[in-house]
C-alpha positions in Angstrom: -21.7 54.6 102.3 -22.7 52.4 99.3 -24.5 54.3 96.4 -27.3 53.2 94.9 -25.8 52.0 91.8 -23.5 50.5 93.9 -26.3 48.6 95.2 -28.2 47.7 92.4 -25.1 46.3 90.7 -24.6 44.2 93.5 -27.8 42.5 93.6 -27.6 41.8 90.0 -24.2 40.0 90.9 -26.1 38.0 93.3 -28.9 37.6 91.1 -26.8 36.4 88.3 -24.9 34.0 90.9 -27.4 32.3 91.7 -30.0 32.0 88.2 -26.2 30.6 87.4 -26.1 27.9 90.3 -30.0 27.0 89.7 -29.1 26.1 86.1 -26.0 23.7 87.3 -23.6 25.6 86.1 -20.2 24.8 88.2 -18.9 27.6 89.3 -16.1 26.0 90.9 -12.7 25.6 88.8 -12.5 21.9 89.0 -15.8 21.1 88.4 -15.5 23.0 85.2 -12.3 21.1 84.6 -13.6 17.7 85.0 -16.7 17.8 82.5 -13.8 19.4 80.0 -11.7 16.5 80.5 -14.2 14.1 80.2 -14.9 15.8 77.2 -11.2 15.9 75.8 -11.4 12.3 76.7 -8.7 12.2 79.3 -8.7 9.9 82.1 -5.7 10.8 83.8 -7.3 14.5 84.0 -10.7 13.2 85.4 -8.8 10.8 87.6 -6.5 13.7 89.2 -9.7 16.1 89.4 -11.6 13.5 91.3 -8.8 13.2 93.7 -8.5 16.9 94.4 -12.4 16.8 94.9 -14.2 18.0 91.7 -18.1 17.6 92.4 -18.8 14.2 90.0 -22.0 15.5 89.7 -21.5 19.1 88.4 -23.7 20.5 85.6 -23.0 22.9 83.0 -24.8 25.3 81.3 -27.1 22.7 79.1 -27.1 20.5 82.7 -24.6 17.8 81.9 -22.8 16.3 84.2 -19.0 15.1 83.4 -20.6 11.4 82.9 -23.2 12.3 80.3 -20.9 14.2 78.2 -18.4 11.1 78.4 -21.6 9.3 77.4 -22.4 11.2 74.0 -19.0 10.9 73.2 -18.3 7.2 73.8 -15.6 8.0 76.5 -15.6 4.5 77.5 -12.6 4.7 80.3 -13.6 8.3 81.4 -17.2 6.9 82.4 -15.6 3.9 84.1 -13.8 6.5 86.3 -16.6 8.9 87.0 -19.0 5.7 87.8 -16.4 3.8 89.9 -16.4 7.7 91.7 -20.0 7.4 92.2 -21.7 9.5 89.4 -25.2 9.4 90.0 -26.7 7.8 86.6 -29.8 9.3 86.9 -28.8 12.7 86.9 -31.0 14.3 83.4 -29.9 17.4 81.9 -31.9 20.5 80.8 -33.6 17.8 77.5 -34.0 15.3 79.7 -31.1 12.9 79.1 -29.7 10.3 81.5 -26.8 8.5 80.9 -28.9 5.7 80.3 -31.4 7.3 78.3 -28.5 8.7 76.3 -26.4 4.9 76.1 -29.9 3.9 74.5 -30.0 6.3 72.3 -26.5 6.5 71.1 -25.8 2.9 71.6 -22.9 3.1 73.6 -22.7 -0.6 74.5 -20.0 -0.8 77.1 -20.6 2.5 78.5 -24.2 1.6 78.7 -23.2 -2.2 81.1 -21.0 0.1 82.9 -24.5 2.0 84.1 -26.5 -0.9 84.3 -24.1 -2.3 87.2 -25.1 0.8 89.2 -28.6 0.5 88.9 -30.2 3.1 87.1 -33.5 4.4 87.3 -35.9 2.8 84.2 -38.6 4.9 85.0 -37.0 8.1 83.9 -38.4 8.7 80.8 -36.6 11.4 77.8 -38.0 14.1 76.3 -40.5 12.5 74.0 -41.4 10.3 76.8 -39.7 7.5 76.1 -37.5 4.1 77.5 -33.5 3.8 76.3 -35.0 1.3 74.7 -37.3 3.2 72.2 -34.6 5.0 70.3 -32.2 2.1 70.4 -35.3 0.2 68.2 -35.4 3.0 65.8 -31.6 3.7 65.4 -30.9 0.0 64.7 -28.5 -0.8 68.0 -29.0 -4.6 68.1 -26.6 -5.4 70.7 -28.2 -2.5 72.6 -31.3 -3.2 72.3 -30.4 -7.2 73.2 -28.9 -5.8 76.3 -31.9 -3.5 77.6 -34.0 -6.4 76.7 -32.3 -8.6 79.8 -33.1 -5.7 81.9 -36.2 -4.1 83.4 -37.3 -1.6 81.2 -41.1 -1.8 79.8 -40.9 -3.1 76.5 -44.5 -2.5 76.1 -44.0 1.4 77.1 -46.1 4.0 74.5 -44.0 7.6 74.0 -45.6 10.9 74.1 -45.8 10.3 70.1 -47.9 7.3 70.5 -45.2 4.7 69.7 -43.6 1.6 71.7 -40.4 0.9 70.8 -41.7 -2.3 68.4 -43.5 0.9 66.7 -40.5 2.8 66.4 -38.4 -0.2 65.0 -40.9 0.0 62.0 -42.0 3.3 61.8 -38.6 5.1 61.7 -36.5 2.6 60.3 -35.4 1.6 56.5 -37.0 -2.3 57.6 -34.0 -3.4 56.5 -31.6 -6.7 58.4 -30.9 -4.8 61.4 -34.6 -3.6 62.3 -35.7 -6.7 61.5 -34.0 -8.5 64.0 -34.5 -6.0 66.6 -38.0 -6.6 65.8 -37.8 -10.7 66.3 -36.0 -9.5 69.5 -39.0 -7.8 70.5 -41.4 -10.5 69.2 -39.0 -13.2 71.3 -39.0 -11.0 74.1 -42.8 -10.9 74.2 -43.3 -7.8 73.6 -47.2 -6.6 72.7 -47.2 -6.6 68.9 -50.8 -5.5 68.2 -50.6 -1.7 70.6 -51.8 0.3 67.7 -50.6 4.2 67.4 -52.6 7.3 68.0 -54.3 6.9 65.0 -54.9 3.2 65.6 -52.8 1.8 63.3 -50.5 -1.4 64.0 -47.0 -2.4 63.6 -48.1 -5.2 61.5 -50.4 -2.5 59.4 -47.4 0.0 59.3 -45.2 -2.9 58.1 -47.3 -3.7 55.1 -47.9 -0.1 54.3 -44.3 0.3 54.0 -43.8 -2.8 52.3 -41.3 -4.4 55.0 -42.2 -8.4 53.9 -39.3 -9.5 56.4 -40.8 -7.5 59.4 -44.8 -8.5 58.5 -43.7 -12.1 58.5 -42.2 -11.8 61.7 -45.3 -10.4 63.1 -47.9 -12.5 61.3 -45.7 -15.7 63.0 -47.0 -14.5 66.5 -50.7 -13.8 65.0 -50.5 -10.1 65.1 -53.3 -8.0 63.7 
């Protein structure tokens, strides 16, 4: 007959076992395995885990999947593998990063055509409420941002901070030759160059304040405000 403790210590097992699956934490072997390998970068490993079954879409502990951890690291033929498996590239972890959201972000350029070829979701937004596009502005990821622009994100799309991604290419940047052709991206791309902050301030106002010539001209060439 099963003690008391014996019981209580049982349902904290079970407790434990399943707060652990709700957080997307594998608990099975191979699953572990095949976000580690993505994260040592070995594409033999991921290929032989897939093989034997590992879950592609496993999460662990901070909810990434084997694919957005290949992602942040720039694991270019580990996320060919996992996709080609059928990775789901909409799949956010516990902060609210895709593995396009992240590509934006980190401007991961191959990885990131590699995810556009399956279709991702562009109204997933990150944690601040924003596009991949957003942080690719501000970081300075030309060839990212050139890439995102072909696609159909909103290049018009305001962050929980108040900012579209033109903002963000002049707010958080240093205005120098990189920003400033992301911003005549923008500008060629039509994008709305008079949505003002929360404090209604513009990019063309934020420009001058900051003393960005290049930027203002670029702006003042489509009659912004």
């Amino acid at each position: 007959m099963k003690t008391a403790k014996t019981i209580f210590v049982s349902l904290v097992v079970i407790v434990a076992v399943l707060g652990l699956a709700e957080l997307g934490i594998p608990l099975n072997k191979m699953d572990r395995q095949l976000i580690e390998a993505s994260k040592n970068d070995d594409p033999a490993k991921v290929q032989q885990l897939l093989k034997a079954g590992a879950n592609v879409d496993s999460q662990d502990l901070r909810g990434r999947t084997a694919l957005l951890v290949a992602v942040a690291d720039n694991h270019i033929e580990v996320a060919r593998l996992l996709i080609e498996a059928g990775a789901n590239v909409n799949k956010q972890d516990r902060i609210l990063d895709s593995p396009l959201l992240l590509a934006g972000a980190e401007g991961t350029l191959e990885i990131l055509n590699l995810i556009l070829k399956a279709n991702p979701d562009f109204s997933l937004y990150n944690r601040y409420g924003g596009t991949p596009l957003i942080p690719a502005c501000e970081r300075g990821h030309v060839e990212v941002v050139r890439t995102l622009l072909k696609t159909d994100v909103d290049i018009n799309h305001v962050n929980h901070l108040g900012w579209t991604a033109l903002m963000e290419a002049i707010v958080l940047s240093d205005g120098g030759p990189k920003h400033q052709e992301i911003v005549q991206l923008l500008v060629d791309a039509n994008a709305d160059v008079n949505i003002a902050d929360n404090d209604e301030v513009t990019p063309l106002q934020h420009a001058e304040r900051k003393g960005f010539n290049e930027i203002a001209q670029i702006l003042e060439s489509v009659s912004a405000r």
